[in-house]
N, C-alpha and C positions, 0 to 999 in steps of 0.2 A: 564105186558102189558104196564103199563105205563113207566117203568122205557128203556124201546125197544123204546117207542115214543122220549122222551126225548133223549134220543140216536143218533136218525134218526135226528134229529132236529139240534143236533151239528155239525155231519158230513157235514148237509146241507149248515149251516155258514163257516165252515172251507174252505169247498169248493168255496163258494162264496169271503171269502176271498182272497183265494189265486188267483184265477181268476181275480180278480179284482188289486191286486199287480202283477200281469204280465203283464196284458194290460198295467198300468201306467208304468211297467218299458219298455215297447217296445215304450210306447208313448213317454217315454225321451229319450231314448239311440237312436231312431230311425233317428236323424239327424245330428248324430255327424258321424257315420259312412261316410253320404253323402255328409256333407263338406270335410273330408276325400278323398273320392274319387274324389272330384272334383278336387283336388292341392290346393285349399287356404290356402297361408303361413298365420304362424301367425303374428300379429301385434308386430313389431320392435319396441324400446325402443330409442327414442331419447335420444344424450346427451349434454347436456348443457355448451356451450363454450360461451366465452366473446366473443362480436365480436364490429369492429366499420364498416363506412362506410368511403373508403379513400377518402378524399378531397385534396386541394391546401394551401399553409401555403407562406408567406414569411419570408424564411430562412435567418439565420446568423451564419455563422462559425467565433467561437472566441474564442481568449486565456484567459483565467484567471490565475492572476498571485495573490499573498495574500501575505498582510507584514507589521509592524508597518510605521505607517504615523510619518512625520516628518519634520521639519521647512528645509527650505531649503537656510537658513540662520539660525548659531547658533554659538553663537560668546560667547567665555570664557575670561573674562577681568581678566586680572593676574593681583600681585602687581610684577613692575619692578622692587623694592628694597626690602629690608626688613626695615620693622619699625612697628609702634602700630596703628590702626584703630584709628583714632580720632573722625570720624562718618559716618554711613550710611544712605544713602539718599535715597533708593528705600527700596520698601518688596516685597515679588514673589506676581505675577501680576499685575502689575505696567506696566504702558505704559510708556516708554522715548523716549526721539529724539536723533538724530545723534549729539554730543556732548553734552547732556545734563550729567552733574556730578551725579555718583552714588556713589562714598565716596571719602573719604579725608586720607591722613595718616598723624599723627604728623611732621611737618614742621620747629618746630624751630630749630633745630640743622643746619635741612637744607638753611634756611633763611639768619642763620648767615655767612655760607658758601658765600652764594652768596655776602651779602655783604661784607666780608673779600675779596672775588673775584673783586668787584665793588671797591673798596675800593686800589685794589694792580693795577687795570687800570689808577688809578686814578695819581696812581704814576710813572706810564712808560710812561703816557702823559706827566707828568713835566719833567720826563729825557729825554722824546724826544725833546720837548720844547729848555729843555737846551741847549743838544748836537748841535739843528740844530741855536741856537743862538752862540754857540762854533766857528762852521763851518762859519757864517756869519763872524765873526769876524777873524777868521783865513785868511778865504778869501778877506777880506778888508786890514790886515796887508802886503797877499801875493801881491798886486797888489800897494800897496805903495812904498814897497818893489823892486819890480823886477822896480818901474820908476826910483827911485833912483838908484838901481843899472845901469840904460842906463845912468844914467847924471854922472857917476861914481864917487855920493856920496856915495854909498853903498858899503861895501866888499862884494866878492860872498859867508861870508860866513854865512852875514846875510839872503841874499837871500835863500841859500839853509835852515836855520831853517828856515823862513818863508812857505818855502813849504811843510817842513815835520808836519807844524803845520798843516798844511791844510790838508793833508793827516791822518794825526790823529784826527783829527775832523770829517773829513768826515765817516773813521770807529766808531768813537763815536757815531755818527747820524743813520746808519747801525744797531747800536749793536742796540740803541734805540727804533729802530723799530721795530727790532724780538724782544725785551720785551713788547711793545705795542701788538705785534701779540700773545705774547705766554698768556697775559694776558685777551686780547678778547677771546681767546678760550676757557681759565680756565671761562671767566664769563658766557659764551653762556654753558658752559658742566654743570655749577651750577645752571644752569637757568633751561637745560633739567632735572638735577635729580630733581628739586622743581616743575617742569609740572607732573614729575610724580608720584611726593605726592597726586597730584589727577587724579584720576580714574574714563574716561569719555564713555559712551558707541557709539562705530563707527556705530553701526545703528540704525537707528530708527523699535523699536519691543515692547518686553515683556521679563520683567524679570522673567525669567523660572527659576531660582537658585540662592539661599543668603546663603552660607556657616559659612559668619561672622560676629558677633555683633562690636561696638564698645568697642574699648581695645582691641582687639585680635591682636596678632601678627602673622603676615605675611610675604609672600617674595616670592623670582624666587623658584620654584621646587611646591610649595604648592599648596594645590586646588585655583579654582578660588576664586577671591572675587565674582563673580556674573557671573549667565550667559545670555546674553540676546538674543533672539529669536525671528529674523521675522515670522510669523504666515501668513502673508498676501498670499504664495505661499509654499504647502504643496507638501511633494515628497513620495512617496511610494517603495521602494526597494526590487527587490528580484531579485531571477538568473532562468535562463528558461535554458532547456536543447538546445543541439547543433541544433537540428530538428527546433523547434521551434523560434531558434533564427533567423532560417535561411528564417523564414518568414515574420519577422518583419524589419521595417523601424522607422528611427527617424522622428516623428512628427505627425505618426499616431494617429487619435483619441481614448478614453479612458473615462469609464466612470466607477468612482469609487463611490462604496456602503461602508461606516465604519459601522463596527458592533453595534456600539454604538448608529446610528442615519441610523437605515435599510431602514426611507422608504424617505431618500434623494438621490439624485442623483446627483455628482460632475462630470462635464464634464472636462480632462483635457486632457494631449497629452503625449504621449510617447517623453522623453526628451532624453535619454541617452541610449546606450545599449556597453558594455564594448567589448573593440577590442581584449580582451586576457580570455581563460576562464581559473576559479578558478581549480586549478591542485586538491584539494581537494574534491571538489565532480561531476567536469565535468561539472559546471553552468557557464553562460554567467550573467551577473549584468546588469541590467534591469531598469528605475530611469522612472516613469510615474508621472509627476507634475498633478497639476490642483489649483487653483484659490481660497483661503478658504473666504466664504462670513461668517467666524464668528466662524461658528457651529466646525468644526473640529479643535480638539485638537492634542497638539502634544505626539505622542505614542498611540493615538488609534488604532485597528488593525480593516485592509481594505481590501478591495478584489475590483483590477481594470479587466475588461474587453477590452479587444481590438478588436475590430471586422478584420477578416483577410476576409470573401468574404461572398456574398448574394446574393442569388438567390431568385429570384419575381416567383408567382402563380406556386413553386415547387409542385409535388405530394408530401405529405411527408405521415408519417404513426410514431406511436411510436418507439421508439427504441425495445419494447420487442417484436413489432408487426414481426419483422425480425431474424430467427436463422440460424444456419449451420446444414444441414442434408447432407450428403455422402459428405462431401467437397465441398458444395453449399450454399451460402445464397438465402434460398430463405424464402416466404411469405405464409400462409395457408389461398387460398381462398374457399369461401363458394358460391358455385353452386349450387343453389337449396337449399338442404339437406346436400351434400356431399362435404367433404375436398378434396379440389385440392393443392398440391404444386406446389408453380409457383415461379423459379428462377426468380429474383430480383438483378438487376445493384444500387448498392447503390450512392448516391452523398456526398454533405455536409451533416453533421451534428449539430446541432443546440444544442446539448445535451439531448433534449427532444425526439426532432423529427427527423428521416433521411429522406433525401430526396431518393425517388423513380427516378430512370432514366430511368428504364426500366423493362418490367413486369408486373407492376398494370397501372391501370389508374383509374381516377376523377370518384369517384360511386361505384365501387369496394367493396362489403363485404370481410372484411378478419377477424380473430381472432384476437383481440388484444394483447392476452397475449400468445407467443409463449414457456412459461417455463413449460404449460401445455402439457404432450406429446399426442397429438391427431393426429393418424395415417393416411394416406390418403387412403381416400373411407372412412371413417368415416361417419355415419349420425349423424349430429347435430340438436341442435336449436340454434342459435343467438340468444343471450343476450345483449341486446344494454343497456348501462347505463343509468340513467336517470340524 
């Protein structure tokens, strides 16, 4: 009897259980069906693109050419003979002036030259001297001579040596003076070779190069004795292709950055651009000066800028913010939620920025980074940098 109670007692919980797990499962499941039927999509998943907001920039389209800088005066002073360094008078870094001496070569050999030269003038003066005291005298006999011979004291046959004396006097006098002449020469050519036992520099710079001490022997073919180096006006060289040259003009402005010294800026000017180009790699030579207040060395390496055109309050956008889809440059803007491509007329380029001509306008969201492939009808979110 009791064990029938107990009995009754569990069916009655079971029961109750499970009644009670079906109400709660109709009470959940009871409103999923009814969203269901009503059509409600589910909630879309944005996706997260760069984006900016296009604005106005003012633009500069320019060339960058890169190359060692360099004195645009560099003068290598030779020895014109050979002989022995007697002394040197500068060390590299030295400022000199336009003839100031920067060595000497042993001189006595040469010295004596000159004066053995001095010395052999000395003596085609006395035979000129003589000769033309010859001549006087020939020509005083000749005119004694030829009176006498009118009063005909004279035979004519003194009169005729009288005049051949004159005549050979007068070639003595002649000969005399091409010895005078051939001796002035010898003395002025011993003079030039003893100017150029010293060794002066033709312009006022810096001695960028000393090859030799004192003692050292020298001469025509050998390196220099010295090299000296205006600094004051620096030139930077390089060769720009056939395009590019055909944009440029001499005197265009220039402003060059040396690697060495990044955060100066050298205003200079395009000086030079070569009328024939290098057969070997198809470049046009290119010569940009500018002005050194000090800082720039010579053989620093430089990078000049030339500005070719500039546009004021352009739309521009980044360079990455632009790509080619079907044979079209166009732009991904953002409407709303959703990618629109919108072909895009490009202009200058700034190398940063391109300028917009047509397409976008001032306000404009678009993606900034077009390497991201984000399909159009795309839902996004904009990510704006901070």
């Amino acid at each position: 009897m009791r064990s029938h109670r107990l009995q009754s007692v569990r069916y009655v919980f079971v029961f109750m259980f499970t009644l009670g797990a079906a109400m709660t499962l109709a009470a959940c499941g009871g409103a999923e069906p009814t969203a269901v039927a009503a059509g409600t999509p589910a909630a879309e998943r944005l996706i997260d693109v760069p984006a900016i907001k296009v604005g106005v920039a003012d633009l500069e389209s320019s060339l960058q050419i890169s190359g060692n800088l360099a004195p645009q005066t560099r003068v290598a002073i030779m020895a014109r003979l050979p002989g022995t360094l007697a002394r040197m008078a500068v060390q590299v870094g030295d400022r000199v002036r336009q003839g100031q001496v920067v060595a000497t070569l042993d001189r006595r050999e040469i010295d004596a030259q000159v004066d053995a030269a001095a010395a052999s003038l000395s003596v085609t003066h006395a035979g000129l001297e003589a000769a033309e005291a010859a001549l006087a005298n020939a020509t005083l006999e000749q005119e004694r001579s030829r009176n006498l011979f009118e009063k005909g004291a004279l035979p004519r046959q003194r009169l005729d040596a009288a005049d051949t004396m004159v005549r050979s006097s007068t070639a003595q006098r002649e000969l005399a003076k091409a010895n005078v002449a051939q001796a002035e020469a010898a003395l002025r050519r011993a003079r030039e070779v003893q100017r150029d036992t010293t060794l002066t520099s033709p312009i006022n710079g810096v001695v960028v190069e000393r090859n030799y001490d004192a003692g050292s022997l020298v001469g025509p073919g050998e390196k220099a004795v010295v090299v000296v180096a205006d600094l004051s006006i620096m030139k930077l060289e390089a060769g720009v292709s056939e395009l590019e040259a055909g944009r440029l003009r001499v005197g265009m402005p220039a402003r060059i950055i040396a690697q060495a010294l990044p955060n100066e800026v050298f205003e200079g000017r395009l000086a030079n651009i070569a009328p024939e180009v290098d057969p070997k790699n198809r470049h046009f030579a290119v010569e940009v000066r500018t002005v050194n207040r000090g800082n720039l060395l010579s053989g620093m390496y430089g990078t000049a800028t030339i500005p070719l055109e500039r546009a004021a309050n352009a739309v521009a956008v980044p360079r990455d913010a632009v790509t080619t889809r079907a044979g079209k440059r166009v732009a991904l803007r953002i409407d709303g939620a959703t990618i629109q491509e919108v072909p895009v007329v490009e202009g200058l380029t700034s190398g940063t920025l391109i300028q917009i001509s047509s397409g976008l306008n001032s306000g404009d969201t678009i993606v900034s980074d077009t390497r991201r492939d984000v399909a159009a009808g795309s839902k996004v979110n904009p990510v704006f940098a901070r």
